[in-house]
N, C-alpha and C positions, 0 to 999 in steps of 0.2 A: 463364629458367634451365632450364636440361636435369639431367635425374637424372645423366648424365655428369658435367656441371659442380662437381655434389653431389661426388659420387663424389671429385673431382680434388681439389675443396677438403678432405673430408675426409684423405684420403691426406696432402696440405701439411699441414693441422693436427697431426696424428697424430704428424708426423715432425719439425716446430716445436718440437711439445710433449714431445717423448721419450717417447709413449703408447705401448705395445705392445698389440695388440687384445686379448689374454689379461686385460690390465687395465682396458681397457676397459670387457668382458665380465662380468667381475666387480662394476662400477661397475652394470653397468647389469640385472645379477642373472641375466644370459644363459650360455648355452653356449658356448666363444671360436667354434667354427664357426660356430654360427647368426648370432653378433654378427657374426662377418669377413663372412661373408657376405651380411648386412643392410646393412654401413657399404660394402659392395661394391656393392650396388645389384642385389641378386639375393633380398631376404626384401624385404617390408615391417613397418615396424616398428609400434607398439601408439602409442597418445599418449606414455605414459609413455616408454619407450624411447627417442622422438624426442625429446622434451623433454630428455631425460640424455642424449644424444647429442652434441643441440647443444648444451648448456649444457658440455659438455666439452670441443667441438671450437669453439667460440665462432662455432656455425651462425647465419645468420640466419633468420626468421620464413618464407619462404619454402623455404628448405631444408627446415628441417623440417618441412612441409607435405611436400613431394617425398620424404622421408623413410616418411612414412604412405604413399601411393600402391602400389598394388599393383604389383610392379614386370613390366617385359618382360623375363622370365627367360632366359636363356644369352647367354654374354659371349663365346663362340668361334667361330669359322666353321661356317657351315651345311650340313655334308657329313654329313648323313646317314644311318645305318646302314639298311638294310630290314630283317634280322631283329631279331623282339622284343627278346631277352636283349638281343642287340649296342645296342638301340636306348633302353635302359633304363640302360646304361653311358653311353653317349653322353651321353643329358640327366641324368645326374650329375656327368660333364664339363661339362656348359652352363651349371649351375647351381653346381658347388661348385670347377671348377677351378682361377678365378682365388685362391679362399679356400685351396683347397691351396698353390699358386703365395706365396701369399702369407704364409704361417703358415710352411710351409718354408722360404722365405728370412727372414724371421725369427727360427724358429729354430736354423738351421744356418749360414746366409747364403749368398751367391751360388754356386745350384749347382743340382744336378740328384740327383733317386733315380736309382739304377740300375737297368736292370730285364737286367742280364745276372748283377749280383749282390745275385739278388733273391728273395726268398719270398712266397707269398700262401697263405691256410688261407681254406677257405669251410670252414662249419658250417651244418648247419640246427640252428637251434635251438625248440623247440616252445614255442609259445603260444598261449595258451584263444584268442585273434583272431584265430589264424589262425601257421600258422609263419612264422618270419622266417629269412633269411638273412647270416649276418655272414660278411665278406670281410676278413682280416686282411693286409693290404700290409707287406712289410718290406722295404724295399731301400738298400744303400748308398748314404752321400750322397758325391757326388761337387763336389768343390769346381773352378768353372771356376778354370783357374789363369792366375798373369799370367807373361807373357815378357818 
């Protein structure tokens, strides 16, 4: 079995079961991102975690093993930025953007942000380890439509 495989099963179970990752997440005392993004195959998860994973998503012994596994992180095409910043963006793409991908259509459903009617606020914000930066995204959801 392939962490893919994982992956695909969880998704069938998830959506069998009427699970929302948000509840999940909660289930399993995580962040809904870090959870999306664990049951996406981009974290690895702790014992515990795996064990309430599958014990929800009715994983078998081997999954949850591949569950633990330290995963091979980014889920999208490998066209790489060369600058830093750009490059720093990117593998937060690699790493978080099928969990965005998938949190959005979740909670909005089948659709897209906009980014021509769209906002983003960076901040630095100061801290004793060092300052951090917060990047706040707002963009309208765009629902694909049916003809």
């Amino acid at each position: 079995m392939t962490r893919q495989e994982v992956t695909d099963r969880i998704i069938e179970a998830k959506r069998r079961k009427g699970l929302s990752f948000k509840a999940l997440a909660e289930t399993m005392g995580r962040s809904e991102v870090w959870t999306t993004a664990a049951l996406l195959g981009q974290m690895g998860m702790g014992e515990a975690e795996a064990a309430t994973a599958s014990r929800l998503l009715d994983l078998d012994g081997e999954a949850q093993a591949l569950l633990r596994e330290c995963p091979s992180k980014g889920s999208l095409d490998p066209t790489v930025p060369v600058d830093p910043l750009l490059y720093r963006f990117y593998e937060i793409l690699q790493v978080y953007g099928t969990t965005l991908k998938a949190l959005i259509h979740e909670k909005c459903g089948d659709g897209i942000m906009s980014a021509i009617d769209f906002e983003m606020d960076i901040e630095r914000v100061a801290d004793p380890k060092g300052d951090r930066i917060k990047i706040t995204m707002n963009g309208k959801f765009l629902p694909y439509r049916v003809w």
